[in-house]
N, C-alpha and C positions, 0 to 999 in steps of 0.2 A: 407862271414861274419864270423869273429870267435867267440869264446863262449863269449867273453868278452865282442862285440859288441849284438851280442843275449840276455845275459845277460841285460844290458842297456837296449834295445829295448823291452824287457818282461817287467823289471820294469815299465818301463814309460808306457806301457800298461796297467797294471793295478793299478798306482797310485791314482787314486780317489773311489776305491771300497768302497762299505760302508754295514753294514750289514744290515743296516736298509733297501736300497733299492734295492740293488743287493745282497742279500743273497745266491740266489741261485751261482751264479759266484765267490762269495766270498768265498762261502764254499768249491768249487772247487777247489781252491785258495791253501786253510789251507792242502787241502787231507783229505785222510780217517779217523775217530775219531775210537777211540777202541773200539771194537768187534761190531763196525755196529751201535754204539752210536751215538748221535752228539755233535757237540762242542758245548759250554755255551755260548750264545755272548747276551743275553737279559739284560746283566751288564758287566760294566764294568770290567776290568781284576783289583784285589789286591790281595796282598798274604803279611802279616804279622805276625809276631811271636808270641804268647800270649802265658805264663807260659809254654813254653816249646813245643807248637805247630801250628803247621802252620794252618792257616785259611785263605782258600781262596775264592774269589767267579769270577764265570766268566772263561774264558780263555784268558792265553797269546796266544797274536797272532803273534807276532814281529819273533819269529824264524820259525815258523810256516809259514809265509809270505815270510819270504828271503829261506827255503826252497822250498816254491811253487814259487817260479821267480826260481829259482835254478833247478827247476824237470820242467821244463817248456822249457826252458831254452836247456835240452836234458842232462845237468850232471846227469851221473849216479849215484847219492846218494845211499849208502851202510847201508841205518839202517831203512829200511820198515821193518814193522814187530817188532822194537826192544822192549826189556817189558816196557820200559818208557810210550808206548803207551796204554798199561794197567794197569798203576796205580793211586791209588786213588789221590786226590787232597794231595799238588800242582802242584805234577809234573804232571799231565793231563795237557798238552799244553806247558810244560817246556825241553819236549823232547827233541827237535830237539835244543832247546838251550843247553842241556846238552851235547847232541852228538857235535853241533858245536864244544863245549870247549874242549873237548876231541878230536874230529879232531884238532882243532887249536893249541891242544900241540905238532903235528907231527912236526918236521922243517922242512919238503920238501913240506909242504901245508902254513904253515905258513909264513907271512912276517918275517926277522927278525927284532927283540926289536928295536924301536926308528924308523923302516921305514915308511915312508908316501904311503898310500894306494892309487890306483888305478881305478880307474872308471869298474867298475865292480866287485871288491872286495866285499867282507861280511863281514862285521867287529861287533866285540864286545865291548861295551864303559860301563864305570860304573862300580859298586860292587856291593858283597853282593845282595842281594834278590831286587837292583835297578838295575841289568845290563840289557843293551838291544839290541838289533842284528837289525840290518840295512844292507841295499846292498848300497853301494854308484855306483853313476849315473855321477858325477863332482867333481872336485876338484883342484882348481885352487892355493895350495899352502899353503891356509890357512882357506878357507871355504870349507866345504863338504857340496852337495847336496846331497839325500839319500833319496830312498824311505821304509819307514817304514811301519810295520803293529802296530796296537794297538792305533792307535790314534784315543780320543774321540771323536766322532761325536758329531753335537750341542743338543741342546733341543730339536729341532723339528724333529731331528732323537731319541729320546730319549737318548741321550749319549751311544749309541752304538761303536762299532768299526769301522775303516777303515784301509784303506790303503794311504796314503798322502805322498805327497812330501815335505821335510824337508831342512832346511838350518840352518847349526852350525859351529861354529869355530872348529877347529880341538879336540877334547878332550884331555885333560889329561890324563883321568880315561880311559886309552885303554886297555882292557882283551888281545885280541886279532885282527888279521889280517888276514883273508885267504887270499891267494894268487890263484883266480881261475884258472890260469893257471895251476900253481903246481900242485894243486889239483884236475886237470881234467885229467893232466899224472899218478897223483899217483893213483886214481880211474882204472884207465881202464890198469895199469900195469899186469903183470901175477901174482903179490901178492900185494892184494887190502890194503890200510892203514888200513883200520875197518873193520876185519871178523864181518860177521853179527852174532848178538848175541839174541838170541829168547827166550820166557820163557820156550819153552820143555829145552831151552840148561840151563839157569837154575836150570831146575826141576832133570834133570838129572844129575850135580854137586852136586847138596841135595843130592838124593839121593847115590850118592857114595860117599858120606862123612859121611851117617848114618842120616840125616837126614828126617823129612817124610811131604813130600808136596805137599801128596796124588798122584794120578795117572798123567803121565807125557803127557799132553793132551794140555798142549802148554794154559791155561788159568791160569791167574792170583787170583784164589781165594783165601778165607781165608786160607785153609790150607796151601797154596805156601807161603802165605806172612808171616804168624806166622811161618812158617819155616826159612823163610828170615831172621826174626827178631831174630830167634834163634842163627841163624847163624852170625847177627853183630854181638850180644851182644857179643857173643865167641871168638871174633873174636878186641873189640875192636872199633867199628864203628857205627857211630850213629842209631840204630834201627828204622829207617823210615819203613820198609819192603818192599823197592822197589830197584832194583837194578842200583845203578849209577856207575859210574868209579872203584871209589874205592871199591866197594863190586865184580864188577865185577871180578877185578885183582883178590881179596884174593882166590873164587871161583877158578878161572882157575889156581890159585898157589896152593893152597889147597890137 
């Protein structure tokens, strides 16, 4: 069986999970929440923008979900541990979407532009603070089947989360296309696509740049993160105080 087939066969595995009545399997699912926390699922996942900040409640589960079929699955995923997984709302559970998109900007993991995906692919559809991450399972041309995380469960789950099998015309709105082949050569090569990036690593860039984000302990607290923030502003980037792509770079260029 190769990954591709694995893949499929994990999805369709756990395509009907729901938090309401498999919680515990479901949470297994998502993986470990930050520093031993747990993830929010007693509400639905939203995240919009009011005067200038985000306000979320719940967790996304959709990358989170095609990560756990992914880590299931036997790919070795390269960003356990990364500081996404320790910061405050929204990005609590935006993680591993973030990391996808940043994998997906590699071209030897990625499809190229205009290509039609794969039945075991991972793909990203949508914009803006509506994009969503899926594993496709079928795809016959012009419908994709795709098992998703984040879908609401009814009333008498309390609208909770699941995991559900999906059926959509091919999107327009496509971010992205992993290609898991690629990306299971460019993982286990002798130089990985995604050096893993931790908040000691971080803490330690602050701090050789004169920055102070207190003691370099691999936690995300107030000090790291009003450090962080010092460091967008400086810098030019939106002062969320969590590290995504582009703060990471400036860091490691710095």
């Amino acid at each position: 069986m190769t990954i591709r087939d694995t893949i499929i066969a994990t999805a369709l595995d756990v395509q009907d999970y729901r938090a309401a009545i498999d919680e515990a399997q479901f949470r297994d699912l998502l993986g470990s929440p930050p520093l031993g926390s747990r993830w929010s699922l007693d509400v639905p996942f939203s995240c919009k923008l009011v005067n200038g900040k985000y306000q979320t409640k719940g967790t996304s589960t959709c990358g989170l979900v095609s990560a756990g079929i992914l880590r299931r699955a036997g790919m070795p995923l390269p960003w356990n541990g990364s500081p996404y997984w320790q910061s405050p709302a929204p990005y609590t559970g935006l993680d591993i979407v973030s990391e996808f998109s940043r994998l997906g900007q590699v071209a030897k993991c990625a499809r190229p532009a205009g290509a039609m995906p794969v039945p075991g692919d991972v793909v990203c559809i949508g914009q803006g603070l509506a994009t969503h991450v899926l594993t496709v399972v079928d795809w016959d041309g012009s419908t994709m089947i795709s098992v998703d995380g984040g879908q609401i469960d009814n009333a008498a789950n309390r609208y909770l989360q699941r995991v559900k099998v999906c059926r959509r015309s091919w999107p327009r709105k496509l971010v992205w296309c992993l290609d898991v082949d690629r990306m299971l050569a460019a993982l286990t090569s002798s130089q990985p696509v995604v050096d893993p990036w931790t908040v000691a690593d971080t803490q330690r860039a602050l701090v050789r740049l004169g920055y102070d984000p207190g003691p370099v302990d691999g936690i995300a607290g107030p000090r790291t993160r009003a450090a962080i923030v010092a460091f967008q502003r400086a810098h030019g980037l939106t002062p969320y105080g969590v590290v995504g792509p582009l703060t990471r770079a400036k860091l490691q260029a710095s």
